[in-house]
C-alpha positions as CSV (number, residue, x, y, z in Angstrom):
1,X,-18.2,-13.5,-2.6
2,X,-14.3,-12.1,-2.4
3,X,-14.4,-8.1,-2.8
4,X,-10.9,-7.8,-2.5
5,X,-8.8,-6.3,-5.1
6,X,-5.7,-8.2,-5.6
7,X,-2.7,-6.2,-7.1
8,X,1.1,-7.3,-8.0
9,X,2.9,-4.0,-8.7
10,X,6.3,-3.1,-8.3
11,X,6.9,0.3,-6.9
12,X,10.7,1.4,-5.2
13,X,8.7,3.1,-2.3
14,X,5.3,4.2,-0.7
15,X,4.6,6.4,2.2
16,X,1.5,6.7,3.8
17,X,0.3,10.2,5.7
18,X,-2.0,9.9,8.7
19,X,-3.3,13.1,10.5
20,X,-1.1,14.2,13.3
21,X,2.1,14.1,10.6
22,X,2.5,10.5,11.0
23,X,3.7,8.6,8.4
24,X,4.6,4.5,7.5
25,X,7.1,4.6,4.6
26,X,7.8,1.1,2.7
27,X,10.1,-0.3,0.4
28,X,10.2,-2.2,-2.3
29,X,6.5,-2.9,-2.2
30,X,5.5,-6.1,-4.4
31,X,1.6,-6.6,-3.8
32,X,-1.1,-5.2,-2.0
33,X,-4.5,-6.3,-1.5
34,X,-7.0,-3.9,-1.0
35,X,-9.8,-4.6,1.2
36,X,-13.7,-3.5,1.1
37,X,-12.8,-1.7,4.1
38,X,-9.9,0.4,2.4
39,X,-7.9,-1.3,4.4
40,X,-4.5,-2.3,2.4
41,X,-2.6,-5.3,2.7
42,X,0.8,-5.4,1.2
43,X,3.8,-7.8,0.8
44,X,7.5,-6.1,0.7
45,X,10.6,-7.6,-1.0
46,X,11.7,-9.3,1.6
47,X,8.6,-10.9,2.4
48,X,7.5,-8.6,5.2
49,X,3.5,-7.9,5.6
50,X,1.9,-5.1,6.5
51,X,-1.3,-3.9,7.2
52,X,-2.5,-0.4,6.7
53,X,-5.9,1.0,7.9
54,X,-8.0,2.8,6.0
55,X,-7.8,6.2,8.0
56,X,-4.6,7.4,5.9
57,X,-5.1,10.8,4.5
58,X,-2.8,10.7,1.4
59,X,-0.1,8.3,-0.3
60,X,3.1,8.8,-2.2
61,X,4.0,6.5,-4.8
62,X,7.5,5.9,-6.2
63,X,7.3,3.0,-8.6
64,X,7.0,1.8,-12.7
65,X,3.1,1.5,-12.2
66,X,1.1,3.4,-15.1
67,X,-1.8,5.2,-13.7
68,X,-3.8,5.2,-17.1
C-alpha cells in the first residue's frame, strides 16, 4: 500500500524553519512528495532533489497554489 502524497505544484519559493533559526530556502519548487513520516521530498526546476525531515517547525510558501 503507497501512503505517499504525490504533489506537482508550482511555487517561486519555500523556506523551511527548524528550531535553532535554521532555515533551507528553495526555489522554483515543482513537486514534492510527502511521506507518512512528514518527511518531504521535493524536485526543483532544475532538477535538484531534496529531502526535508519532518522536524521543521513552520514553512513559507511563495507560489500560484490555492489553499481552498
Amino acid at each position: 500500500m503507497n501512503n505517499k502524497n504525490e504533489m506537482t505544484i508550482k511555487e517561486t519559493e519555500r523556506i523551511y524553519h527548524f528550531p535553532k533559526g535554521e532555515r533551507v530556502v528553495l526555489k522554483e519548487v515543482r513537486k514534492i512528495v510527502i511521506e507518512p513520516s512528514g518527511t518531504h521530498k521535493i524536485k526543483t526546476a532544475d532538477g535538484k532533489r531534496h529531502i526535508i525531515k519532518s522536524d521543521w517547525l513552520s514553512i513559507e510558501i511563495d507560489g500560484e497554489e490555492n489553499w481552498e
